[in-house]
C-alpha positions as CSV (number, residue, x, y, z in Angstrom):
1,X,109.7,222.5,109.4
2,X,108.6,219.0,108.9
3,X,108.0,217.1,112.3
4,X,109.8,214.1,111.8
5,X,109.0,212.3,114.5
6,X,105.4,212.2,113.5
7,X,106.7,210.9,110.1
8,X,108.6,208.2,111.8
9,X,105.5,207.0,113.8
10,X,103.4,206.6,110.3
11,X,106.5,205.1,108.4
12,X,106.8,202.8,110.9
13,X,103.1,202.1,111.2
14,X,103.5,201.7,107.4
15,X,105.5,199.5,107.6
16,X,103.9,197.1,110.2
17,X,106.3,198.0,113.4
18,X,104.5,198.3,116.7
19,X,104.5,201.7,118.6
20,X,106.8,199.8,121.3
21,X,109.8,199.7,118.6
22,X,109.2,203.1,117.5
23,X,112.1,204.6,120.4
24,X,114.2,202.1,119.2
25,X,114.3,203.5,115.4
26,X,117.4,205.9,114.9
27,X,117.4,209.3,113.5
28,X,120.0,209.2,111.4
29,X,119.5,213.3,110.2
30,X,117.5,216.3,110.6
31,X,117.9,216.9,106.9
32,X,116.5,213.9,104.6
33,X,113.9,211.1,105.1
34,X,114.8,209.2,108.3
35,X,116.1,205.8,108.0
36,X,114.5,203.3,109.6
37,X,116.1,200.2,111.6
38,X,113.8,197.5,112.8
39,X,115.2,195.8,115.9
40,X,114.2,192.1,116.3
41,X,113.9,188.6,114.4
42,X,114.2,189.2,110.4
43,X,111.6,187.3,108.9
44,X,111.7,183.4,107.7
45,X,110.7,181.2,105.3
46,X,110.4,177.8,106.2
47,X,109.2,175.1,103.8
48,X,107.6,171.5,104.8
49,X,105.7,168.5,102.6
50,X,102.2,167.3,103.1
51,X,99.6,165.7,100.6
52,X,95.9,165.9,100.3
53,X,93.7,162.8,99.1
54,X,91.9,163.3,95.2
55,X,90.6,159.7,94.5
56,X,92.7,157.3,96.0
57,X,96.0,158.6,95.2
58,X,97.7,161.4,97.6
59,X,99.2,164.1,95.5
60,X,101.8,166.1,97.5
61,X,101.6,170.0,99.0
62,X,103.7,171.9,99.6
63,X,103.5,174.0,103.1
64,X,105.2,176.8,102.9
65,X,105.3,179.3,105.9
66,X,106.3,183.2,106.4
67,X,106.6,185.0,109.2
68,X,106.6,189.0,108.4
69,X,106.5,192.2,110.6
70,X,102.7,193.3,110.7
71,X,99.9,192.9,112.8
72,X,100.0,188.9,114.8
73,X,97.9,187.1,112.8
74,X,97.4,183.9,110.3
75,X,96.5,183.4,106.8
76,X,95.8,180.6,105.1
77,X,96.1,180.6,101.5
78,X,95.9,177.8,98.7
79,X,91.9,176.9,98.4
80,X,91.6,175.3,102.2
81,X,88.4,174.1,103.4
82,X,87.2,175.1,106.6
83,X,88.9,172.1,108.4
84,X,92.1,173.4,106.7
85,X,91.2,176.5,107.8
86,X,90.0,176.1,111.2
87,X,93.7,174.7,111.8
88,X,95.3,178.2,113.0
89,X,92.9,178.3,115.7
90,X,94.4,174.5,116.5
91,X,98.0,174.9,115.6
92,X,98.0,178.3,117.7
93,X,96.8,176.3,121.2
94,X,98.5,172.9,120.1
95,X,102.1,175.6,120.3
96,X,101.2,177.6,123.1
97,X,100.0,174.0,125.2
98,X,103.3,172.7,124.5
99,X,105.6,175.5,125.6
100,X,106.8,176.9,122.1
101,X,105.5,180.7,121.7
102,X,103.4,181.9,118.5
103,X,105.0,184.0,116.3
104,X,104.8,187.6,116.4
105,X,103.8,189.0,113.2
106,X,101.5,188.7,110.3
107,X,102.1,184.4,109.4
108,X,101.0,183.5,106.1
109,X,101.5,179.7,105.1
110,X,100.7,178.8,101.6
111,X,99.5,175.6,100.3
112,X,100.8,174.8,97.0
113,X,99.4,174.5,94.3
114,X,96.7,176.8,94.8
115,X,94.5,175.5,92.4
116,X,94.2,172.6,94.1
117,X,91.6,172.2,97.0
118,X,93.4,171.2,100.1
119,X,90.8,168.9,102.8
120,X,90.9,167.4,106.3
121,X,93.2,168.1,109.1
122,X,95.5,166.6,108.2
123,X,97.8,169.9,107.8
124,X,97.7,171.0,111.2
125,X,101.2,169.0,112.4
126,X,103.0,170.2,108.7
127,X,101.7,173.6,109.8
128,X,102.9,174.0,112.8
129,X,106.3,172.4,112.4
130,X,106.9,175.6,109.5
131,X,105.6,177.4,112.2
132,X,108.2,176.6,114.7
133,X,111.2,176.5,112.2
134,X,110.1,180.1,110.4
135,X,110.5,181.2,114.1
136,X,113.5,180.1,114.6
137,X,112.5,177.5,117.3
138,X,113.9,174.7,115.1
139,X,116.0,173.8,112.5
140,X,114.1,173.7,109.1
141,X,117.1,171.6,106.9
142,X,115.7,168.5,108.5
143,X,111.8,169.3,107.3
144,X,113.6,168.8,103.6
145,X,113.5,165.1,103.9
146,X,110.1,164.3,105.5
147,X,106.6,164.4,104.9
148,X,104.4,165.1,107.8
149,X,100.5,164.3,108.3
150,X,98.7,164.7,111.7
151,X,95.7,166.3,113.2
152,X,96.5,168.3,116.5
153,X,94.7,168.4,119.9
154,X,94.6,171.8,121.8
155,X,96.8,169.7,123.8
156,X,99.4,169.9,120.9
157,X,98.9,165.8,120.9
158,X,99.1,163.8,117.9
159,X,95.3,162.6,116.6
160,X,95.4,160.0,113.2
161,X,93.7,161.3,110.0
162,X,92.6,159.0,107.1
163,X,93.9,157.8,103.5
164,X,97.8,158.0,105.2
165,X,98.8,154.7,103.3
166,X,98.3,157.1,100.2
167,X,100.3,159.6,101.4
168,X,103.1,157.2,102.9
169,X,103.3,155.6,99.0
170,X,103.3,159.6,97.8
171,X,106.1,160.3,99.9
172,X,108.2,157.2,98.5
173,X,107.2,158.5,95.0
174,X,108.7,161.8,95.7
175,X,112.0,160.6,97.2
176,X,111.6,161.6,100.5
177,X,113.7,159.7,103.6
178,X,110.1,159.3,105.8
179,X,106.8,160.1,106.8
180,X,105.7,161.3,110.4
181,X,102.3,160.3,111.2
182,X,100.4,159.5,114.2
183,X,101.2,156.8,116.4
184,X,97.2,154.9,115.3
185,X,98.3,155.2,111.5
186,X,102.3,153.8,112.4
187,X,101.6,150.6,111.2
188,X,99.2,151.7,107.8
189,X,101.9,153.6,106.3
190,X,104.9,150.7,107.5
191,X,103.2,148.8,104.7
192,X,105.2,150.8,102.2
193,X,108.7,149.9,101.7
194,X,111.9,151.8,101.5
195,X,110.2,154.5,104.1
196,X,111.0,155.6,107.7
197,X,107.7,155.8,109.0
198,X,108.0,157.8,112.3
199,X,105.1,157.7,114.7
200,X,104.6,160.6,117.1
201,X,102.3,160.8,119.9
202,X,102.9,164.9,120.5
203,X,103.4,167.6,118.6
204,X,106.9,168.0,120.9
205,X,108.1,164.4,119.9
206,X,108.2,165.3,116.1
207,X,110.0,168.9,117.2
208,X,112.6,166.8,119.2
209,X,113.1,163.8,116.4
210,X,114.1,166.2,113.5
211,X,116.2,168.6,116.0
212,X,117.9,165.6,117.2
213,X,117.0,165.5,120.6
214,X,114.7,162.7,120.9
215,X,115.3,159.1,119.3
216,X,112.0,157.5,116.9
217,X,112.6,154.0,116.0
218,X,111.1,154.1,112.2
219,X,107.8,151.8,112.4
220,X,108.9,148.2,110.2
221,X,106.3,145.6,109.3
222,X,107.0,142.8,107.1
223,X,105.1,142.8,104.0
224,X,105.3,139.1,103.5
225,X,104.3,137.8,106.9
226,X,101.1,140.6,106.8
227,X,99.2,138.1,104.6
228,X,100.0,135.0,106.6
229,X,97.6,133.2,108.6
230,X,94.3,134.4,107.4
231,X,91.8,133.0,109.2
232,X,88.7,131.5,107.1
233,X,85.1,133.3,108.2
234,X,82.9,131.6,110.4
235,X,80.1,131.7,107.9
236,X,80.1,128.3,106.4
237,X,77.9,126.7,103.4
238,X,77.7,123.4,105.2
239,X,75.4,125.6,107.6
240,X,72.6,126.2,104.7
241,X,70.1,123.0,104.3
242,X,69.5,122.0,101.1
243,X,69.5,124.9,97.9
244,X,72.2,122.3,96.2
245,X,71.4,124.1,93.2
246,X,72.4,127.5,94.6
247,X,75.2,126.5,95.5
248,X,76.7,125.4,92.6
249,X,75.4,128.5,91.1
250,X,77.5,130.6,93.3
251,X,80.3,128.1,93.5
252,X,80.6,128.6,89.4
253,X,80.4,132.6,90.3
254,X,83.3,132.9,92.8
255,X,85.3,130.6,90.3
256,X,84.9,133.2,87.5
257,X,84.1,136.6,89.2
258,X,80.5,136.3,87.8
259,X,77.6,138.4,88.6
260,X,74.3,136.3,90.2
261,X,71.1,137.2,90.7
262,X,68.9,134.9,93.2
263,X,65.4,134.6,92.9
264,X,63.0,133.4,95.0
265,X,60.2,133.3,97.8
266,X,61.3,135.1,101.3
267,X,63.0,132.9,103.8
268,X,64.1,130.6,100.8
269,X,68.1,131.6,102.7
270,X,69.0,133.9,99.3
271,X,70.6,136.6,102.4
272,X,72.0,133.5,104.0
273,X,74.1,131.9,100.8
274,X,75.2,135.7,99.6
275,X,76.7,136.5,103.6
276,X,78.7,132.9,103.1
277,X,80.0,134.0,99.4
278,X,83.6,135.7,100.5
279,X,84.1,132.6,102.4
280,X,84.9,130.6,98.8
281,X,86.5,133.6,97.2
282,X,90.6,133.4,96.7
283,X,92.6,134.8,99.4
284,X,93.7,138.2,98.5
285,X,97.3,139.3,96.3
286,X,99.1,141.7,98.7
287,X,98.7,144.5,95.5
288,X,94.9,143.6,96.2
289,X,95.0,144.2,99.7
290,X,96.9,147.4,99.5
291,X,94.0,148.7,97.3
292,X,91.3,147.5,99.4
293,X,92.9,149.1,102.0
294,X,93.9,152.2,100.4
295,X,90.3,152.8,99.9
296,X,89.0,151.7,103.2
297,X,91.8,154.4,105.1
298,X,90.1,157.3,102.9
299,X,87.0,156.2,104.6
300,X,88.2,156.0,107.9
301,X,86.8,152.1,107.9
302,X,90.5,151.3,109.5
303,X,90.9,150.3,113.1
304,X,93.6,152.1,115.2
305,X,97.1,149.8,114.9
306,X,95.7,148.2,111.0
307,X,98.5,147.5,108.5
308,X,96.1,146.2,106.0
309,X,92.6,144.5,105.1
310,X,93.2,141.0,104.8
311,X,89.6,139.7,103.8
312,X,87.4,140.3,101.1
313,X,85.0,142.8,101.6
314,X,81.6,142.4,102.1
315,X,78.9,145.2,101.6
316,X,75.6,145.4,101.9
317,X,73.8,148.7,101.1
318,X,70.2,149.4,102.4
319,X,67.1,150.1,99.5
320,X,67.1,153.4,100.9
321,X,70.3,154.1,99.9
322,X,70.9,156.9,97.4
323,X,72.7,157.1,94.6
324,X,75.9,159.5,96.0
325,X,76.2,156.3,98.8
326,X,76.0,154.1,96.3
327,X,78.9,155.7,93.4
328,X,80.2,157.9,96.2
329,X,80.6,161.7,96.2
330,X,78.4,164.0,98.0
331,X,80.3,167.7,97.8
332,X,83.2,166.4,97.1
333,X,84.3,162.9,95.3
334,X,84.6,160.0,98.4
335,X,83.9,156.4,98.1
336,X,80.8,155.1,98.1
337,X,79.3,151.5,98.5
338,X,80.7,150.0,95.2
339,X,84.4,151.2,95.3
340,X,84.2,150.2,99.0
341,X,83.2,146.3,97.9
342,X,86.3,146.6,95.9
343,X,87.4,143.1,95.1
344,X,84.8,141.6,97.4
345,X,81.2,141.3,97.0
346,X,78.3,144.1,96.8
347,X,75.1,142.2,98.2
348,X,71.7,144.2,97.2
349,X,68.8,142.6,99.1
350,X,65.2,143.3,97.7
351,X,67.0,144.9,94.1
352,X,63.5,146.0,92.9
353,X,63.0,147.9,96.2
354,X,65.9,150.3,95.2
355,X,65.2,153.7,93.1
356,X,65.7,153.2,89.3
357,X,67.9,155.7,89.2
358,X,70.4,153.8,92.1
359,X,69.7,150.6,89.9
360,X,70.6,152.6,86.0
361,X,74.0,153.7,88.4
362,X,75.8,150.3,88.4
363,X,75.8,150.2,84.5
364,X,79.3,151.4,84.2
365,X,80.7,150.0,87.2
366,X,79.7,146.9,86.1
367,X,81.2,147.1,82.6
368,X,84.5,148.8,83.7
369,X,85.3,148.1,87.0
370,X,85.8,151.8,88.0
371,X,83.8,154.8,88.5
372,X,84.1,158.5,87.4
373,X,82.6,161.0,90.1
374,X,82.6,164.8,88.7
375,X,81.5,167.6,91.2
376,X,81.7,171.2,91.1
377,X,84.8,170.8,93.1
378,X,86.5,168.4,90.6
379,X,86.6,164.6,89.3
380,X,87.9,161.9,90.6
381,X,88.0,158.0,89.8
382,X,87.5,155.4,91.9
383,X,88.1,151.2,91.1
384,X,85.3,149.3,91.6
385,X,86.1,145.4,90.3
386,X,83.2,143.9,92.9
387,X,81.0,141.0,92.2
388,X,76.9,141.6,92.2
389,X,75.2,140.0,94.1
390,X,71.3,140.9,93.8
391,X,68.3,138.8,95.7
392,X,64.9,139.8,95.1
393,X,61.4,138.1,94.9
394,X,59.4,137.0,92.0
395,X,56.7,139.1,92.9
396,X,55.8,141.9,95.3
397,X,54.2,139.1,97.5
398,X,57.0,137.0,97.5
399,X,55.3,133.6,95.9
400,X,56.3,133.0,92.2
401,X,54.1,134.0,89.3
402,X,51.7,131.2,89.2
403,X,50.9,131.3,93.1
404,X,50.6,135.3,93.4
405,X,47.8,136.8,94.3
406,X,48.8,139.8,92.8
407,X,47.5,141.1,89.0
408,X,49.5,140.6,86.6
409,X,50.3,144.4,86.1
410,X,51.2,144.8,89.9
411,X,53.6,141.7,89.1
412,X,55.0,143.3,85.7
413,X,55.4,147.1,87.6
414,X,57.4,145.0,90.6
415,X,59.6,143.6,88.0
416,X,59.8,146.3,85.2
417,X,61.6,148.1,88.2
418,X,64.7,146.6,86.9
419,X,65.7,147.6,83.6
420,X,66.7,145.5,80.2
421,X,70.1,146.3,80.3
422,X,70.9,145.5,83.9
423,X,69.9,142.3,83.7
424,X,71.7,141.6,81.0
425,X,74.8,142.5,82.7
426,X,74.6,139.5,85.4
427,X,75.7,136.5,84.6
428,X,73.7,133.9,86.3
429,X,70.4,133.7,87.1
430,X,69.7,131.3,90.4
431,X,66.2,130.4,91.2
432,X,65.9,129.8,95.5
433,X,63.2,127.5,95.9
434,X,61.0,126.8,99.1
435,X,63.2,124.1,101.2
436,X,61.1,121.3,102.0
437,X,60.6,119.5,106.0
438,X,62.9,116.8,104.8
439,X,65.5,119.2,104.0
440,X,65.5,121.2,106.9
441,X,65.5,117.9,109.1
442,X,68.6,116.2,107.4
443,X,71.5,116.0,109.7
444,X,73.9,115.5,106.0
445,X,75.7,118.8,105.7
446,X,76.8,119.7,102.3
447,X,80.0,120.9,101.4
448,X,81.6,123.1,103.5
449,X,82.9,126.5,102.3
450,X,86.5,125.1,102.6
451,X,86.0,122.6,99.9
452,X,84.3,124.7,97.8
453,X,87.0,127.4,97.6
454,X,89.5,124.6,97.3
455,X,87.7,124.5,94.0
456,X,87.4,128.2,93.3
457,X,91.1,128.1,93.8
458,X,92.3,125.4,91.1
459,X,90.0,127.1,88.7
460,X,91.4,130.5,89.3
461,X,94.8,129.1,88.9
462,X,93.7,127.9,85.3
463,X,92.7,131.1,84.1
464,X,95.6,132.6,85.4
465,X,97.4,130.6,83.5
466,X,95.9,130.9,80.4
467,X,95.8,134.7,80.2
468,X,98.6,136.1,78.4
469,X,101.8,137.5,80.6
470,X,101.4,141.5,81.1
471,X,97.1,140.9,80.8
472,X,95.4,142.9,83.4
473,X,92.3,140.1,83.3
474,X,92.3,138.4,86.5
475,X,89.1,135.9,86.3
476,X,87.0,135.4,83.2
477,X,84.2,137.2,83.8
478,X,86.5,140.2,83.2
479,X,87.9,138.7,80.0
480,X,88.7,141.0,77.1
481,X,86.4,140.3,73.5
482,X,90.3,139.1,71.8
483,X,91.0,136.7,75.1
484,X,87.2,135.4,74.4
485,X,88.2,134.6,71.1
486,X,91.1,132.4,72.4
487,X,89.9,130.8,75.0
488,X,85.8,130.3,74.2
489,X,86.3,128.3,71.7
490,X,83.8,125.4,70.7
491,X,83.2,123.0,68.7
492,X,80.5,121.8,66.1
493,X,78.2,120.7,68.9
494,X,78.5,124.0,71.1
495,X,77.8,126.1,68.4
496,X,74.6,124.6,67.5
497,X,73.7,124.5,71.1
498,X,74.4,128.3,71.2
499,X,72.3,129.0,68.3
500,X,69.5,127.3,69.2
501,X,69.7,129.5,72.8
502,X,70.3,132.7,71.0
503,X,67.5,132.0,68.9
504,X,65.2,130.6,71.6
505,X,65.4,132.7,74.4
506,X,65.9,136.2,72.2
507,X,69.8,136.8,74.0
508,X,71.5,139.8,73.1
509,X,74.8,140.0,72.0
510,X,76.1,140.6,75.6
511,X,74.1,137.6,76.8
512,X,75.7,135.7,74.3
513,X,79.1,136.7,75.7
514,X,77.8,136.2,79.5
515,X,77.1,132.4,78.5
516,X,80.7,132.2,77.0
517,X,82.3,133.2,79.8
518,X,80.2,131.0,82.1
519,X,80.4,128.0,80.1
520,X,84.3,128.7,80.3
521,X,84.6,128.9,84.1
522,X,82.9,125.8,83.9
523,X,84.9,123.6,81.8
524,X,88.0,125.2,84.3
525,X,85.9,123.8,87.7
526,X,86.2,120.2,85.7
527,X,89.6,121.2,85.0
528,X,89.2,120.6,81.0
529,X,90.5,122.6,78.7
530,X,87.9,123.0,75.9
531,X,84.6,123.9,76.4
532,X,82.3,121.2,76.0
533,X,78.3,120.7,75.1
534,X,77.4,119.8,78.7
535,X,79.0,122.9,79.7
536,X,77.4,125.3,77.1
537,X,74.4,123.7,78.4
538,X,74.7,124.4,81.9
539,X,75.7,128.3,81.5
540,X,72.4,128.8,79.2
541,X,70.5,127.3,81.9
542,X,71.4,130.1,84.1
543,X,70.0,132.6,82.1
544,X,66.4,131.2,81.3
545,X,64.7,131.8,84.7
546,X,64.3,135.7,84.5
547,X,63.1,135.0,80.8
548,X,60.8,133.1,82.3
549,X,59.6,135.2,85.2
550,X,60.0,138.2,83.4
551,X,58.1,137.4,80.1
């Protein structure tokens, strides 16, 4: 005779009920298989929406959660990383802290889609909110119409994460009614419109908002009022003694988004004129500053409370620096120094004191305005419109060539540090001369930075004007070879002059360009509407000092 009640124990073993239920299974018969009963919850299936950062888009995730009979444990599933991973140990305290109980059972929560790799902490408050509604501890229709981001404390408190102003403007693309962040990040994702942003502080305020137990006021900030009142830096030109000619030189870069290199002797102030150089630039479009600060909240640059970046940024990388900080990347594709200096201004001090290698890396940022990172764990593309600004001596001594004490192959190794092609990629050329006693002892300031961008500003307008309606060209260093054609135009006179540089000082044909474009920005600071021979003359003249130095 076949003992059943041995084969209930294994069946129900089997079939992941704890010895304590077995008395409570019923025997049904003595003469066929028992039936077994399981007396307690029936397992759920809750569902919630998160996102993960690739670039500096979010792309949504789902966060699904099931709560089965088996041994208590969790299993995350989806390719997490061990943040993502480490998040049942956090979620479990964060429930137990707060007075909710862990399920009972084997808890698997699946991040879809798998193939994607999920990163950051950002999934512990989406997890443990399918937590509590597959338990039955909340309603789950509300989690339908909300995203959720957060970090949890063992505390079950609320702690901010980075890149939510991506995930806020995923959740509007995916139709949701909100976004429940931390109460640090409120005012980040407000920025986006036609979203409830609601801000918690605990992991028990979010559980009480969508049962309908506690009131959130939705976080609001007014788009057009965030860009009002920007204050000007306190760097000013009028602060720099003499180095007129500088001056102008950068002037005529802010006014077309130009590259510059400065060259000269140490102490010459080439640092102090590249610091006061996002002083003169155009204040920043709102779409500008949403990217700028897309990229700086996936860096975690924001300060607690931040709705958005509101001045142009200003980075300045060390020599040391390699060439993941400079593109970005490491193990997985971030930001690095050029997407960071994202419509602002990437100052390299001492540029033949970086590795070749960092140097041959700005090639394609340069020319596209974007960078392409690819890693073993995927690709990812980051925008990178930033103006160069390089300083460096004219020898490894710092004197120029004819004072140096230095041989003349020390002086070409120095300089043959920087390649050909790079060079040819900046637009103007600036010498930095010695400033003489008379200089420094002048109590005449130049002009300060506010008339100079007063300046920058008319011109900008011009181009902005002349570009066609739809053009993604926003200043004319970034003009297109067909916009050239329209609007570098010159006459009899500027073509010979053009000739006779091309033919004089061995350009390329992207130097050629380079001087096109500067001439144009040129004629737009005189507000004139043809280039002219005076202007051709001035943008060739800022490119003959490296041919100088360098030959």
């Amino acid at each position: 005779m076949v003992n059943f009640r041995v084969a209930w124990k294994k069946l129900a073993m089997q079939d992941g009920i704890y010895p304590a239920c077995v008395s409570r299974l019923c025997l049904m018969t003595m003469d066929r298989p028992p039936c077994l009963t399981f007396i307690g919850k029936k397992p759920m299936l809750a569902r919630i929406d998160a996102a993960t950062i690739k670039g500096i888009e979010a792309i949504k995730v789902e966060v699904e959660v099931h709560v089965a009979r088996g041994d208590t444990c969790m299993v995350i599933v989806g390719l997490p990383d061990i943040a993502v991973r480490e998040s049942r140990d956090r979620v479990g305290s964060a429930l137990v802290n707060s007075g909710f109980h862990t399920p009972k059972g084997r808890t698997t929560v699946n991040l879809a889609p798998a193939d994607l790799r999920k990163e950051g902490p950002s999934f512990d408050l989406p997890i443990a909110l399918g937590l509590l509604a597959a338990s039955g501890q909340m309603n789950p229709d509300p989690l339908e119409s909300y995203m959720a981001v957060g970090e949890l404390a063992l505390t079950g408190a609320v702690r901010s994460v980075k890149g939510v102003l991506s995930m806020a403007l995923c959740a509007r693309s995916e139709g949701k009614r909100g976004i429940i962040t931390p109460v640090d990040n409120g005012h980040e994702a407000a920025v986006v419109e036609g979203l409830d942003v609601i801000t918690v502080h605990h992991l028990s305020e979010a559980l009480g908002f969508l049962n309908g137990t506690v009131a959130i006021e939705p976080c609001k900030a007014d788009r057009s009022c965030l860009m009002d009142g920007e204050e000007m830096p306190g760097l000013d030109f009028a602060d720099v003694k003499g180095q007129e000619s500088a001056k102008r030189g950068l002037e005529i870069a802010a006014a077309g988004g130009h590259h510059v290199l400065l060259i000269g002797p140490p102490g010459t102030g080439k640092s102090m004129l590249a610091r006061r150089l996002p002083g003169i630039l155009p204040p920043l479009s709102l779409e500008e500053a949403l990217e700028i600060t897309q990229i700086h909240s996936i860096s975690g640059l924001l300060q607690p409370g931040q709705s958005l970046v509101r001045d142009r940024p200003f980075r300045a990388p060390h020599h040391t620096a390699s060439d993941a900080g400079l593109l970005g990347g490491n193990a997985t594709p971030s930001p690095g120094e050029i997407s960071l200096a994202h419509q602002g201004v990437l100052f390299m001090d001492e540029l033949p004191e970086f590795r070749r290698r960092v140097l041959e890396t700005l090639r394609q940022p340069l020319e596209e305005g974007m960078v392409t990172i690819s890693r073993a764990a995927g690709s990812a593309t980051f925008p990178s419109l930033f103006m160069l600004v390089a300083a460096m001596n004219p020898t490894p001594d710092g004197a120029m060539p004819g004072e140096s004490r230095c041989t003349p192959r020390e002086i070409q190794g120095y300089l043959g540090r920087i390649s050909g092609p790079l060079l040819d990629r900046v637009d103007l050329h600036i010498e930095v001369p010695r400033v003489s006693y008379d200089q420094m002892a002048s109590v005449v300031a130049g002009p300060s930075s506010i008339v100079l961008r007063k300046r920058v500003i008319k011109a900008r307008e011009r181009q902005l004007e002349r570009f066609e309606k739809g053009s993604t060209t926003s200043c004319n260093a970034r003009m297109t070879p067909r916009e050239m054609q329209q609007c570098c135009a010159l006459d009899q006179t500027g073509t010979g002059l053009m000739r006779d540089a091309m033919s004089h000082m061995g350009l390329s044909a992207r130097g050629h360009d380079r001087i096109l474009k500067v001439a144009r920005t040129i004629a737009d600071l005189a507000q004139r509407d043809c280039i002219e021979a005076e202007h051709v003359m001035e943008a060739a003249h800022y490119r003959e000092l490296d041919r100088q130095i360098w030959i």
